[in-house]
C-alpha positions as a Markdown table, in Angstrom:
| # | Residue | x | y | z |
|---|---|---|---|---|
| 1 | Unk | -2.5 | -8.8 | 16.0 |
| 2 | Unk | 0.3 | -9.5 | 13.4 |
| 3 | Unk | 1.5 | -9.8 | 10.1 |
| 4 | Unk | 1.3 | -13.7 | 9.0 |
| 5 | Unk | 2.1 | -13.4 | 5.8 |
| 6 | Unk | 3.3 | -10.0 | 4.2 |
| 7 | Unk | 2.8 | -10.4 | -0.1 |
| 8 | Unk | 4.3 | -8.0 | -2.5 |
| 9 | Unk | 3.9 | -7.2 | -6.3 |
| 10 | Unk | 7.0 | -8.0 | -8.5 |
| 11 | Unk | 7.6 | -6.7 | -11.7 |
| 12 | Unk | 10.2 | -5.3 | -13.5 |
| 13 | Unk | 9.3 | -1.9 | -12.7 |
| 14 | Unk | 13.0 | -0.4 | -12.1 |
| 15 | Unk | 11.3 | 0.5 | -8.1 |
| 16 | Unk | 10.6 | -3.3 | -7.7 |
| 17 | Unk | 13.9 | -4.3 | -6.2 |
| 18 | Unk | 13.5 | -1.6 | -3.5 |
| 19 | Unk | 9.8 | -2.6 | -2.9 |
| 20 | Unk | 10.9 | -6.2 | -2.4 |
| 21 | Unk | 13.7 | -4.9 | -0.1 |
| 22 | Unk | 11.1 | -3.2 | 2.3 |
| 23 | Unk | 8.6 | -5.9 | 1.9 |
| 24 | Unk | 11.7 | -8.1 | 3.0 |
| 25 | Unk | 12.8 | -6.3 | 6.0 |
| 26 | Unk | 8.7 | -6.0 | 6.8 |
| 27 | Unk | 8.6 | -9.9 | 7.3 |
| 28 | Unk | 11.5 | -10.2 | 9.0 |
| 29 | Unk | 11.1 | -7.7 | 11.8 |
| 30 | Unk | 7.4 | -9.3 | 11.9 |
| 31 | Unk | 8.4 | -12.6 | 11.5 |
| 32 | Unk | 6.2 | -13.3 | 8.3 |
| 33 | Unk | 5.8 | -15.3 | 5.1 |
| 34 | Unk | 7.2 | -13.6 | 2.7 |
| 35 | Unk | 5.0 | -13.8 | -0.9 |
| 36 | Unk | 6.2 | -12.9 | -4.4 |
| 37 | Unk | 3.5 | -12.3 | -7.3 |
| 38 | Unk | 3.5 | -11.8 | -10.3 |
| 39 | Unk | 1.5 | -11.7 | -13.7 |
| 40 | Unk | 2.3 | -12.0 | -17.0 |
| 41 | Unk | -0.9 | -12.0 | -19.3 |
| 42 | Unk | -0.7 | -14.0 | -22.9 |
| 43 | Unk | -1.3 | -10.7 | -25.2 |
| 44 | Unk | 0.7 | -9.8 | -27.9 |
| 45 | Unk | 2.4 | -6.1 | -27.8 |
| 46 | Unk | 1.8 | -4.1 | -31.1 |
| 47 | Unk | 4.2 | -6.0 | -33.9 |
| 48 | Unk | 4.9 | -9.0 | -31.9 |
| 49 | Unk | 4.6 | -11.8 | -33.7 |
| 50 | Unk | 4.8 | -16.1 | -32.9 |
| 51 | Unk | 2.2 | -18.3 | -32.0 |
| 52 | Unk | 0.2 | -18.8 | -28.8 |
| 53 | Unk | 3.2 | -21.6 | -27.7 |
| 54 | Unk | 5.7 | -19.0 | -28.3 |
| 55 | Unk | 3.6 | -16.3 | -26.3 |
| 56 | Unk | 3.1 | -18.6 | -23.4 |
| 57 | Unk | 6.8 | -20.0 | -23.1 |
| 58 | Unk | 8.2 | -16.1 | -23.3 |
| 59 | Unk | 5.7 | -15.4 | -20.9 |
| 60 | Unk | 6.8 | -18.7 | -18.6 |
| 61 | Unk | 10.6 | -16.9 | -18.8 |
| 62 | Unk | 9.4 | -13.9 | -17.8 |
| 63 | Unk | 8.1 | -15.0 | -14.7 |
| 64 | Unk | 10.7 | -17.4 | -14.3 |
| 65 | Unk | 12.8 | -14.6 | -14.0 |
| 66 | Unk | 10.9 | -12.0 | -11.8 |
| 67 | Unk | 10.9 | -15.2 | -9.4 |
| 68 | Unk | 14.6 | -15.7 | -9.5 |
| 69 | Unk | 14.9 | -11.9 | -9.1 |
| 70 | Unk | 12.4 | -12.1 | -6.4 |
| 71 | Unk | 14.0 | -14.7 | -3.9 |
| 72 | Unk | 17.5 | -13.5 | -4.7 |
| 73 | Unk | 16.5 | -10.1 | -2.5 |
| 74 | Unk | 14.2 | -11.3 | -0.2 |
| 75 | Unk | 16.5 | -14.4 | 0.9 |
| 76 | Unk | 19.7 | -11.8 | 1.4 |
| 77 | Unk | 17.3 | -10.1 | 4.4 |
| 78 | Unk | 17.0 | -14.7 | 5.8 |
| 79 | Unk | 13.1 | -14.5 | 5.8 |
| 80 | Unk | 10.8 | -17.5 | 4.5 |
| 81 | Unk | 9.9 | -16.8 | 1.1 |
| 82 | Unk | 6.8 | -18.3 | -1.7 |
| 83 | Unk | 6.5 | -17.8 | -4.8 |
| 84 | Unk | 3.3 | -17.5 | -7.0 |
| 85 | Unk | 3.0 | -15.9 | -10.6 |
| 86 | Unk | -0.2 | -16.4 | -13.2 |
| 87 | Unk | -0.7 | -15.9 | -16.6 |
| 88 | Unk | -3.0 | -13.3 | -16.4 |
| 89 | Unk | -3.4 | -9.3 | -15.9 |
| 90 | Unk | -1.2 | -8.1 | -12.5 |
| 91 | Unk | -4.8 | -6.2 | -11.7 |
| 92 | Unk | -6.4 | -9.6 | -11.4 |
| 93 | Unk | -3.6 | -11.5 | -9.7 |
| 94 | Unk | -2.8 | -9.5 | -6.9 |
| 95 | Unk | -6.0 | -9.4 | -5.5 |
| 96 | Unk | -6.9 | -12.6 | -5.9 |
| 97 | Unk | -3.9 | -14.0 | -4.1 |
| 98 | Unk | -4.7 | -11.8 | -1.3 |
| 99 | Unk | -6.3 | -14.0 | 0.5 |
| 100 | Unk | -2.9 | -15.7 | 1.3 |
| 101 | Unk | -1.7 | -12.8 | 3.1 |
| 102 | Unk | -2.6 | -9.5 | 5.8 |
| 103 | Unk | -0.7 | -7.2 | 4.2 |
| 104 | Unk | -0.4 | -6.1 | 0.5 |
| 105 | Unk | 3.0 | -4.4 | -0.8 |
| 106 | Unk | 2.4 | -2.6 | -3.7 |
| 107 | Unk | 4.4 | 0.1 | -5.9 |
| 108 | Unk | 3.0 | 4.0 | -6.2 |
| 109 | Unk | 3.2 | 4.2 | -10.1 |
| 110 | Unk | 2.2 | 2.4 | -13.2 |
| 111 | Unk | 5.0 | 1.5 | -15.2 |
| 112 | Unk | 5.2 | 4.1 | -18.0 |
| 113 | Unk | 3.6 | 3.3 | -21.4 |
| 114 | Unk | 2.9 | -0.7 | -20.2 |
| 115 | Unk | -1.1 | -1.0 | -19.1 |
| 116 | Unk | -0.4 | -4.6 | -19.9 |
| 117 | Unk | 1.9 | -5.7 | -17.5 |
| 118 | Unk | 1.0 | -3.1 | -15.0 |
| 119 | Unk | -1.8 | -1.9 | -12.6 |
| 120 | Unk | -3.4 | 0.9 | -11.1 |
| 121 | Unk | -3.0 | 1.1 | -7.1 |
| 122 | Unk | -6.4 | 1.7 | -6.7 |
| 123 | Unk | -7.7 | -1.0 | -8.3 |
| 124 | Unk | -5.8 | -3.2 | -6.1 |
| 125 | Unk | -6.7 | -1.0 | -3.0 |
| 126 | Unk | -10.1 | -2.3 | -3.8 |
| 127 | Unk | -9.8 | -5.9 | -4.7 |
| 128 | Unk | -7.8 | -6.7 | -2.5 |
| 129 | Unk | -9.6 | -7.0 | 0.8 |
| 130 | Unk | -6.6 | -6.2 | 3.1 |
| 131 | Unk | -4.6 | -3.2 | 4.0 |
| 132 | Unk | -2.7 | -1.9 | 1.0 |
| 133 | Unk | 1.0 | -0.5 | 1.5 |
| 134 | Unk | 1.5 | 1.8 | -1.2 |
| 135 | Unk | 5.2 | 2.5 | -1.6 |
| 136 | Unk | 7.1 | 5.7 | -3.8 |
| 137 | Unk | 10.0 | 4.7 | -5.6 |
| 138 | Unk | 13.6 | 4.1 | -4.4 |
| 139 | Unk | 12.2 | 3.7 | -0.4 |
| 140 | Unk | 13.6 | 0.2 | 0.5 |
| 141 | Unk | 12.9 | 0.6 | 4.5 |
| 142 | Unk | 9.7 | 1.2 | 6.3 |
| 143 | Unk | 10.5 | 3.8 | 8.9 |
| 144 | Unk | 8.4 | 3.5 | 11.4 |
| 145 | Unk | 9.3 | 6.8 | 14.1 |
| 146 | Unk | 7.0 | 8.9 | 13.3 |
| 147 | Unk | 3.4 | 7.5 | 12.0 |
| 148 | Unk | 0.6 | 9.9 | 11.1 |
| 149 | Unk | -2.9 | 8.8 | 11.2 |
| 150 | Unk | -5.2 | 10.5 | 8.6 |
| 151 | Unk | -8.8 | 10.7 | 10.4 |
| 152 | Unk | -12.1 | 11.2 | 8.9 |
| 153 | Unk | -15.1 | 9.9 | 10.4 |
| 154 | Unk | -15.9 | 6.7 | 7.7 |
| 155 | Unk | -16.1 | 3.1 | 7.7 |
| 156 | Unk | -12.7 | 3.4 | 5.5 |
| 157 | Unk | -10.7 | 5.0 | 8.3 |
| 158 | Unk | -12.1 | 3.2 | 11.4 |
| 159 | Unk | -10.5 | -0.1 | 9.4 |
| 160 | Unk | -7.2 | 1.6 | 8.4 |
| 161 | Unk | -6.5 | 2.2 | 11.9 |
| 162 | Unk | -7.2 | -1.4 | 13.3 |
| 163 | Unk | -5.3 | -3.2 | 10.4 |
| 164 | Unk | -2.3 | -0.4 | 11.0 |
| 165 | Unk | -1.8 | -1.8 | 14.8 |
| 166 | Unk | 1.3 | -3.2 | 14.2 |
| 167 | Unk | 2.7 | -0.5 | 12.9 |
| 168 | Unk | 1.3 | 2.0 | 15.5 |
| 169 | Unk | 2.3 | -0.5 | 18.3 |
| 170 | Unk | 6.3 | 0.0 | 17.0 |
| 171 | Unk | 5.9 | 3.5 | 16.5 |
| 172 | Unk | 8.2 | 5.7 | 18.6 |
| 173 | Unk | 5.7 | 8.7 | 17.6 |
| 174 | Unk | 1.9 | 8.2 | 16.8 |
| 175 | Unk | 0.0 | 11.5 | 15.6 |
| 176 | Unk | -3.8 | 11.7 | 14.5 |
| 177 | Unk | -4.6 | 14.6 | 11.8 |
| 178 | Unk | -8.2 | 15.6 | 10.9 |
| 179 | Unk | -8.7 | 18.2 | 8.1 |
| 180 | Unk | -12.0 | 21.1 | 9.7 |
| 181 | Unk | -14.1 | 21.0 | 6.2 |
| 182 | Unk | -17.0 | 22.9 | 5.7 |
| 183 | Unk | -19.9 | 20.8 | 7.6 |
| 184 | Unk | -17.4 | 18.9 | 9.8 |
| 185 | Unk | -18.7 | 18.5 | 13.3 |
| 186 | Unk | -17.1 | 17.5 | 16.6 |
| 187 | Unk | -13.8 | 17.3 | 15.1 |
| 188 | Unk | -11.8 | 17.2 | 18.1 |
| 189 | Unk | -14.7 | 15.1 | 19.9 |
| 190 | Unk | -13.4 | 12.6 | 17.4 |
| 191 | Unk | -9.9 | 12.4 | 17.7 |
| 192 | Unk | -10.2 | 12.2 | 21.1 |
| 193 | Unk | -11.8 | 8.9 | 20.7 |
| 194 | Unk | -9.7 | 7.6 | 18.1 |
| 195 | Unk | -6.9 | 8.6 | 20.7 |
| 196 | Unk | -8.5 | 6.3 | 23.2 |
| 197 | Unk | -9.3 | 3.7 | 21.0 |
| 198 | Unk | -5.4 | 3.2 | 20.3 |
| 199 | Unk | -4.5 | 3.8 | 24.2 |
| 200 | Unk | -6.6 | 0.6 | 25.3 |
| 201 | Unk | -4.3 | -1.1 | 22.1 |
| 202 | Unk | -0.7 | 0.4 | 24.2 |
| 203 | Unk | -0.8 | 2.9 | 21.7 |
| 204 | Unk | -0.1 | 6.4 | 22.7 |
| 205 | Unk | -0.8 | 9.4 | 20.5 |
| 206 | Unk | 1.4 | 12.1 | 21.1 |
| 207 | Unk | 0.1 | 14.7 | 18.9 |
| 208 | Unk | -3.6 | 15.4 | 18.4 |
| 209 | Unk | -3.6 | 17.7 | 15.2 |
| 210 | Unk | -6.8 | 19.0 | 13.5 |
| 211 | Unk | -7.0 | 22.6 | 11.3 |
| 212 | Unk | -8.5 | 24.2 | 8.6 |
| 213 | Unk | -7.8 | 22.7 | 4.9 |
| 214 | Unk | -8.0 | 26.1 | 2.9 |
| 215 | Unk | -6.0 | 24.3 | 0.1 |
| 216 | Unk | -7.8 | 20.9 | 0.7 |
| 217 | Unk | -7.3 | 18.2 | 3.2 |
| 218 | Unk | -4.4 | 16.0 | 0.8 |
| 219 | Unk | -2.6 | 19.6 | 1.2 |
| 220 | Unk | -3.4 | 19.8 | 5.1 |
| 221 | Unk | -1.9 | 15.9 | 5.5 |
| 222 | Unk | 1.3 | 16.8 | 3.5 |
| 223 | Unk | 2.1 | 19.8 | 4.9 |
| 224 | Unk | 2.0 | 17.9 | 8.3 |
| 225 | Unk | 4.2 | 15.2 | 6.7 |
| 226 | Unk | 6.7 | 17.5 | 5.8 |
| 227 | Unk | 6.7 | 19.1 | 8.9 |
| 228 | Unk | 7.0 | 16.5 | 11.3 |
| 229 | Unk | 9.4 | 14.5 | 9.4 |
| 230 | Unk | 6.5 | 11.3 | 9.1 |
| 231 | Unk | 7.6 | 7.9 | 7.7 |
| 232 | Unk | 4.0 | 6.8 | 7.4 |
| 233 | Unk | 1.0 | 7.7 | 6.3 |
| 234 | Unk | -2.5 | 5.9 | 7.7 |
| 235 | Unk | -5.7 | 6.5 | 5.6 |
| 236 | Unk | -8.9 | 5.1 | 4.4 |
| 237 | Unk | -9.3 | 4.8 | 1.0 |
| 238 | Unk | -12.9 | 7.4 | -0.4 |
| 239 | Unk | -14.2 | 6.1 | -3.4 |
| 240 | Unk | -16.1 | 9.0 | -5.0 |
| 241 | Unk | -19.1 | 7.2 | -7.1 |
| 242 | Unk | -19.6 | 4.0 | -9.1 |
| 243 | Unk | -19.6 | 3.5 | -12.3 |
| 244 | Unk | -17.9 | -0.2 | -13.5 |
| 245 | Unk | -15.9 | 0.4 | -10.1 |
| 246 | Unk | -14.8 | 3.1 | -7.8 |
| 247 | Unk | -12.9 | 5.9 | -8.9 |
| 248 | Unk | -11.0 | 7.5 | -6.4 |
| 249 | Unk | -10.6 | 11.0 | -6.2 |
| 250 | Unk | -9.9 | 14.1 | -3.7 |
| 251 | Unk | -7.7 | 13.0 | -0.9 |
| 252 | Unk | -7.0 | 9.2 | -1.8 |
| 253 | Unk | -6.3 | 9.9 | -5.3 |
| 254 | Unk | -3.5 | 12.6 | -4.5 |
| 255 | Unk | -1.7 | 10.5 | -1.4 |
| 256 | Unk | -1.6 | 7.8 | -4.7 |
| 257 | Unk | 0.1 | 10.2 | -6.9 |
| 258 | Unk | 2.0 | 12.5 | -4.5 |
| 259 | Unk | 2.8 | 11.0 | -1.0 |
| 260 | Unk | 6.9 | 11.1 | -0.3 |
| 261 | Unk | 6.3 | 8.4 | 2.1 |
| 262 | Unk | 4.5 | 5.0 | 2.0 |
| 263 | Unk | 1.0 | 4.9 | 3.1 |
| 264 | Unk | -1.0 | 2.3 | 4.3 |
| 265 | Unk | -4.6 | 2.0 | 2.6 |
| 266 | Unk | -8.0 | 0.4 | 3.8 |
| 267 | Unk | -11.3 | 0.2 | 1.9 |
């Protein structure tokens, strides 16, 4: 199991040009497509005036230049490199051109004040139908020594740690984390299993870590983060109820937000 085809978001989100650089370096250690995309919808900011021509052909520049900025980083790292960009919300694009790729690059933030030309993670976490690689600002290299597996016993999980195989297979240090909640059974029974699981995948877990979360389990997984020096996070992603469409919450929602490393998302 590999990674194909690697897409990322572009945008001019002043973290994009270290996103691209990751997502780069990504596809050429795996030996991947490379995909740019980008959206640009046709709606009018507040005082903007010209007519629906005018919109569209600023809009064509725009993308015309997140594509120019686009291959200009990527081709620096030599990896094969597409293009794609649409006229519509990022929110819808992304996902939709998912289907071109196995792994999604995406930023950690919104860009501030812009819900136009921007997206919320989650929403692409869900759309998507692939693992998600949420990225913080100013990281332009996946580290890959020290990889920490976030375990709870869901549908959510038991996908995030198949699609993360190709990360745990370079790992020089795979750990599995389980947060003892209130009703949790057989905690350790699990990890143990999930240890196996990646042993018969030449995966060995060198640290088998499971406690109390007093202060909630996002607490309990950062505090091991911090601790053991871990480059990336691997998670499923809870959606909490359903309204129009998931909204995450607890743990999810705070690795979103506050994770100092990139983490790698399944739904």
């Amino acid at each position: 199991m590999t990674f194909a085809a690697i897409t990322v978001a572009v945008d001019f989100d002043p973290a994009s040009k270290a996103r691209i650089k990751l997502a780069a370096d990504l596809a050429r250690r795996f030996g991947s497509l490379l995909i740019g995309v980008a959206g640009w919808p046709l709606v009018k900011r507040p005082g903007e005036k010209g007519s629906d021509n005018d919109l569209a052909e600023r809009a064509s520049k725009e993308l015309r230049s997140l594509g120019d900025s686009f291959r200009k980083i990527a081709e620096e790292v030599a990896v094969r490199v597409e293009w794609r960009s649409s006229m519509d919300f990022p929110r819808e694009v992304i996902p939709k051109e998912a289907r071109a790729a196995d792994l999604i690059v995406i930023g950690q933030s919104m860009l501030p004040g812009d819900v136009v030309h921007s997206y919320d993670p989650g929403t692409i976490i869900l759309g998507a139908g692939r693992p998600v690689l949420v990225v913080p600002p100013e990281i332009d290299r996946l580290e890959l020594s020290r990889i920490l597996v976030g375990w709870k016993d869901t549908r959510e999980a038991r996908r995030a740690i198949r699609e993360a195989l190709p990360f745990l297979k370079l790992a020089d240090e795979v750990s599995i984390a389980v947060a003892k909640t209130p009703g949790a059974k057989d905690a350790d029974a699990q990890i143990a299993d999930v240890a196996k699981y990646l042993e018969r995948h030449d995966v060995r877990v060198a640290q088998r870590i499971s406690g109390a979360a007093s202060d909630g389990e996002e607490a309990f997984l950062l505090d091991i983060v911090r601790q053991h020096s871990v480059n990336l996070i691997v998670a499923g992603a809870y959606g909490h109820t359903r309204l129009s469409e998931w909204i995450f919450g607890g743990v999810t929602r705070h690795l979103l937000l506050n994770s100092p490393v990139p983490c790698l998302f399944s739904n």
